[in-house]
C-alpha positions in Angstrom: 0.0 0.0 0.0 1.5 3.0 -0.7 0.0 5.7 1.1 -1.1 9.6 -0.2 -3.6 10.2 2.6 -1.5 12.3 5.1 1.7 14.1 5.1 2.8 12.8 8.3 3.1 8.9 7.9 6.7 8.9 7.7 9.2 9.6 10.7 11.6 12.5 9.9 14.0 14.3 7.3 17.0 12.5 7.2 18.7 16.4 8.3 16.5 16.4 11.1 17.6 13.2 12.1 21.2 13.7 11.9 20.8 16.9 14.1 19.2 14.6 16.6 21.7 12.2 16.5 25.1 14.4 16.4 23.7 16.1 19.7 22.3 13.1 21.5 24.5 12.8 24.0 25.6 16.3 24.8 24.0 17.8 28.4 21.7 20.9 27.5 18.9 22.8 29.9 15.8 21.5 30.2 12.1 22.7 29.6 13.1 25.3 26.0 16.0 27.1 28.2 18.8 25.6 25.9 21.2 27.1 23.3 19.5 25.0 20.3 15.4 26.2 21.5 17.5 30.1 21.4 18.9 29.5 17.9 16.1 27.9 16.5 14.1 31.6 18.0 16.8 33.6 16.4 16.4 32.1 13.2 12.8 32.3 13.4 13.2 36.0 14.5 15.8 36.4 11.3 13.1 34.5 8.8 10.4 37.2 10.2 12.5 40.3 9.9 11.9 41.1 13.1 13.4 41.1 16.5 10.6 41.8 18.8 8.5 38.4 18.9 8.1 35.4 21.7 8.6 31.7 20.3 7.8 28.6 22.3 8.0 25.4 21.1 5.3 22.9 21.2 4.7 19.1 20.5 1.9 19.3 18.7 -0.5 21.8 16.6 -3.9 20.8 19.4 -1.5 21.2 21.7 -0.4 24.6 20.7 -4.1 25.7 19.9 -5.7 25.0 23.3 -2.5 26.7 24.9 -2.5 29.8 23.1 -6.4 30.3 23.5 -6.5 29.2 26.6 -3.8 32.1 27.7 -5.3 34.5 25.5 -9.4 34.1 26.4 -11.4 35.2 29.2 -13.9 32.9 30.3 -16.8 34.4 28.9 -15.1 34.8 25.8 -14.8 32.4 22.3 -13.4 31.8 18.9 -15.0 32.8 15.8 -13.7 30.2 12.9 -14.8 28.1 9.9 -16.9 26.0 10.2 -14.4 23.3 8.2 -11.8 24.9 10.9 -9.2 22.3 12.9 -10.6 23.8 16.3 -14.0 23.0 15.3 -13.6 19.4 13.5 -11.0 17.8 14.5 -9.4 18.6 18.1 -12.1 16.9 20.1 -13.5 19.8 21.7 -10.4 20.9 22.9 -11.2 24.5 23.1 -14.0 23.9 24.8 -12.9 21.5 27.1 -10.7 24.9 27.9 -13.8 26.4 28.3 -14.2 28.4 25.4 -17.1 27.9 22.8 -16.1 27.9 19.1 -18.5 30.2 17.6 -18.6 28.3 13.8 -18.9 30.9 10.5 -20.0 29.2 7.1 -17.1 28.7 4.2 -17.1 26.2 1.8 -13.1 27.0 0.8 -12.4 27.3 4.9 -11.4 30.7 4.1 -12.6 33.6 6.6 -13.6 37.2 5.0 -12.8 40.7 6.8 -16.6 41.2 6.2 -17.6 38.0 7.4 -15.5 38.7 10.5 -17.1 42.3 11.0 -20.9 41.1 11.0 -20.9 38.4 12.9 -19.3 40.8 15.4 -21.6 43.5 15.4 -24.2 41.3 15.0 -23.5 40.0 18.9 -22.5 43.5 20.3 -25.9 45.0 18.6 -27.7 42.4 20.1 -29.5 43.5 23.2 -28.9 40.0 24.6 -25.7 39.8 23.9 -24.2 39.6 28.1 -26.3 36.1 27.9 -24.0 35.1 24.8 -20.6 34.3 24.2 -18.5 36.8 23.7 -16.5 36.6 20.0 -12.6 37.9 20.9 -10.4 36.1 19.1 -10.4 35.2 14.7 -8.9 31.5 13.9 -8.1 31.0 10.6 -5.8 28.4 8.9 -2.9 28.7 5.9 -3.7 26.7 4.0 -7.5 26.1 5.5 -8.6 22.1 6.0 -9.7 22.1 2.3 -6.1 23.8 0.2 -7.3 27.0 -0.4 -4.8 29.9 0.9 -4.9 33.3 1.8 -3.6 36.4 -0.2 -1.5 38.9 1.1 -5.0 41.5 0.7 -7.2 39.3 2.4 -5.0 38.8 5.0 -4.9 42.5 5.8 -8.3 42.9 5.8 -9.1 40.7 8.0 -6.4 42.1 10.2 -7.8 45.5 9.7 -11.2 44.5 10.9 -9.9 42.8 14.1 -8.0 46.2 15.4 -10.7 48.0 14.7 -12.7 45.8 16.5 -10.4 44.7 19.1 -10.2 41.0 18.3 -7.0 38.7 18.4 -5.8 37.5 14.9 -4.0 34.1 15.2 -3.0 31.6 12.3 -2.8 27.8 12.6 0.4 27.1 10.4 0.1 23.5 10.3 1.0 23.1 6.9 2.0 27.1 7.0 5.2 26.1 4.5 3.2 24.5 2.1 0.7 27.7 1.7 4.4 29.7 1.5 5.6 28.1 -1.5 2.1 27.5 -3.3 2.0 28.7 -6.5 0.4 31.8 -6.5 1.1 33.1 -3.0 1.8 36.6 -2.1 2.5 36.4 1.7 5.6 35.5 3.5 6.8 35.0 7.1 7.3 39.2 7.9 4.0 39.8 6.5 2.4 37.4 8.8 4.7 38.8 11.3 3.4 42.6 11.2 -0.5 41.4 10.7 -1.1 38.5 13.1 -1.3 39.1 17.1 0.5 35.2 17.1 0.8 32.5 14.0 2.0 29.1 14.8 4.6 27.1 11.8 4.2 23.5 11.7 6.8 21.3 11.9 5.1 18.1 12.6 4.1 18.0 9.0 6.8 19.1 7.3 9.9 17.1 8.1 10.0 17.4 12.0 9.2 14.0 14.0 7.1 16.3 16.4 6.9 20.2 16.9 5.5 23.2 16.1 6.6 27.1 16.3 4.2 29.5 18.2 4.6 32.9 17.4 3.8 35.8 19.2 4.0 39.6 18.0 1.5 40.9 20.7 3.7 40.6 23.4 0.5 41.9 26.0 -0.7 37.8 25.2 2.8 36.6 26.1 2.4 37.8 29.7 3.3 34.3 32.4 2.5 32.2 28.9 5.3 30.1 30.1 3.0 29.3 33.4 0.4 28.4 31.3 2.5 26.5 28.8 3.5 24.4 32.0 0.2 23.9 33.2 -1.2 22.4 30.5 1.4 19.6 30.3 3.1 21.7 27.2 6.5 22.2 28.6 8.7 19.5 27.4 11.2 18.6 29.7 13.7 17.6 26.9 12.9 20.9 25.1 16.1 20.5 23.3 14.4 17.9 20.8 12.1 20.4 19.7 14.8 23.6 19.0 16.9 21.3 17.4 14.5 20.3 15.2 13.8 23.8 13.8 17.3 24.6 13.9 17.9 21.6 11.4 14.6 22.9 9.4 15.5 27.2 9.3 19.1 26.9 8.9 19.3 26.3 5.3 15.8 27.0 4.4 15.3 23.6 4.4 12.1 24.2 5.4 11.0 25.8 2.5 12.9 23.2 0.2 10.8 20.4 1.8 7.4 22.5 0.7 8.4 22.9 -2.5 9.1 19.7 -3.9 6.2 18.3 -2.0 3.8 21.2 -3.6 5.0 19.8 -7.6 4.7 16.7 -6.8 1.2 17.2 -5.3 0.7 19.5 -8.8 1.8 16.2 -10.9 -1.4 14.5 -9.3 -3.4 17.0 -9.8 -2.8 17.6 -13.6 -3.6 13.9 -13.7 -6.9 14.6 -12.4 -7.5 17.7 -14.6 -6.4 15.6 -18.0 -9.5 12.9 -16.6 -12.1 16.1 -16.7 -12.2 15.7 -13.0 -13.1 18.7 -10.9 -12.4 19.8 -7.3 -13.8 20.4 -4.2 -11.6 23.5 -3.8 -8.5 24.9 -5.9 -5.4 24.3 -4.4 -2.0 24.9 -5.0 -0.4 23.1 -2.4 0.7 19.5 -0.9 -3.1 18.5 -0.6 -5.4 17.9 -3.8 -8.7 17.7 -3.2 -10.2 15.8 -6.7 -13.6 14.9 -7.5 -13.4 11.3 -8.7 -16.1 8.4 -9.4 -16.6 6.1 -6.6 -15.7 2.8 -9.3 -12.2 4.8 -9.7 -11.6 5.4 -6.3 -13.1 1.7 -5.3 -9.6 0.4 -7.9 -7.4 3.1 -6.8 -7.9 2.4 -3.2 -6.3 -1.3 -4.0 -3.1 0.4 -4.4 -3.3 3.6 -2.6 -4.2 5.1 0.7 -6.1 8.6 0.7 -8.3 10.6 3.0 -12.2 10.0 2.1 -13.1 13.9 2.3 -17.1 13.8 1.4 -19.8 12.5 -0.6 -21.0 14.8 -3.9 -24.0 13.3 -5.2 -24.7 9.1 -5.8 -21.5 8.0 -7.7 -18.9 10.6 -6.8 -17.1 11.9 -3.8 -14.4 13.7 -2.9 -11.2 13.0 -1.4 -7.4 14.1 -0.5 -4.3 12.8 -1.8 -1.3 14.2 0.0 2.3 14.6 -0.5 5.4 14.8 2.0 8.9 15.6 1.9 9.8 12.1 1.9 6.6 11.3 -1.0 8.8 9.0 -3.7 8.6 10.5 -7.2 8.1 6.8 -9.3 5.3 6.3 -6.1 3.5 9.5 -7.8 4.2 8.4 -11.3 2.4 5.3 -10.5 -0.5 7.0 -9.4 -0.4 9.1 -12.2 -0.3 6.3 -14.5 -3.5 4.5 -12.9 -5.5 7.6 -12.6 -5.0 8.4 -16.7 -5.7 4.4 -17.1 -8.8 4.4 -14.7 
């Protein structure tokens, strides 16, 4: 079986690993206070074009999600997000087991809009009833969102625009924030996201680390005791080390960036498979994930071969589904694909 239905079945980049390995034994601080955590910030810091930002290093992207929120929310107050968002589909109620309500906003791409944003805000503050109702304080959005699409560099502002005006917290799940980066047709880059987000997180897990991801945090009045919080909800690692060196291994030769890259053409080679068949998609995307409309006979023979995520049903005989690339994805596995899709 060769498998195209996540991008983090494998283990690591062979880079990583070395980094791992060439450091093992040395003795380091504990809990993010070593050298290689501090390096891995600088280059971050370097990457952003700015100084002036907090990183902390997490093991996962839930993880980092119900951290951050949970340091950033009062307890009356909740997330606005897509409805397709990670919060909201697939953390397990984690931010509410926090105890703050995900307050769900229709998108068929994932994407949120500035003007979206700005009615469903006035629409609670103009409510006479709106002390009996959640408060909406902080905008979750995704790059790419669960379903490819990305964000431009307008859009982006926009949305940031609305938020200071209204006084809501702007904060980016970067899961796959490399692939968006180097997605054909992408206008926005790590500073930009830097000078528009209150705090973005890059995702490492999914994109040649074992484990970790990157939180970032321009607003520095949400960064107040956030490493008390990090601790009390089990996120401090005590071998931070493993996380730092990670990201060193990933940021110091842009290696980051290479990964994404190769994974996004190979992703594109399936994809003009699917376009050559007349097939359509649930969303356009330019990235690691393809999202193809196929017939449920094709995808019954292709699944004899293959493993891909089921995504959703379209109508009696065709559904859609994800095929997904990694940095370690082998170039004859995807010409194989290829070759059965054209055949199917």
């Amino acid at each position: 079986m060769i498998r195209f239905d996540c991008d983090y079945s494998e283990g690591a980049h062979p880079r990583v690993l070395a980094k791992l390995i060439e450091t093992n034994l040395e003795q380091t601080e504990g809990y993010g206070l070593d050298r290689y955590c501090k390096r891995a910030a600088e280059l971050i810091r370097e990457k952003c074009g700015r100084q002036d930002l907090d990183v902390h290093f997490f093991v996962g992207g839930t993880q980092t999600n119900l951290t951050f929120l949970s340091a950033v929310l009062r307890p009356h107050q909740g997330a606005l997000a897509a409805e397709t968002g990670h919060i909201n589909t697939h953390e397990s109620g984690a931010i509410e087991a926090t105890g703050h309500k995900v307050l769900a906003l229709r998108s068929p791409d994932g994407k949120l809009k500035a003007e979206q944003v700005r009615a469903a805000y006035d629409g609670h503050v103009h409510d006479e009833t709106h002390e009996h109702m959640v408060q909406p304080k902080l905008v979750y959005i995704s790059n790419p969102t669960e379903n490819g699409a990305i964000y431009t560099k307008a859009e982006l502002i926009s949305l940031s625009e609305v938020c200071r005006e209204k006084g809501l917290i702007l904060y980016l799940d970067g899961a796959r924030l490399g692939y968006a980066l180097c997605a054909e047709g992408n206008d926005l880059d790590l500073p930009t996201l830097s000078r528009v987000c209150d705090a973005f997180y890059i995702g490492g897990t999914k994109a040649g680390a074992l484990f970790g991801e990157a939180l970032v945090i321009r607003n520095r009045t949400l960064g107040a005791d956030f490493r008390y919080i990090l601790k009390q909800r089990g996120a401090m690692l005590a071998k931070g080390r493993l996380l730092g060196l990670q990201f060193v291994a990933l940021f110091e030769d842009d290696l980051y960036f290479d990964i994404a890259r190769r994974a996004n053409r190979l992703a594109a080679q399936i994809k003009d498979a699917c376009i050559r068949k007349g097939y359509g998609f649930l969303t356009p995307s330019t990235t690691n994930q393809q999202f193809p409309i196929m017939p449920d006979d094709v995808l019954r023979k292709l699944a004899e071969k293959y493993a891909y995520s089921y995504w959703q049903r379209i109508d009696g005989s065709h559904s859609a589904v994800r095929f997904c690339t990694s940095f370690a994805t082998d170039e004859d596995a995807v010409r194989r694909l290829v070759s059965d899709i054209e055949r199917a």
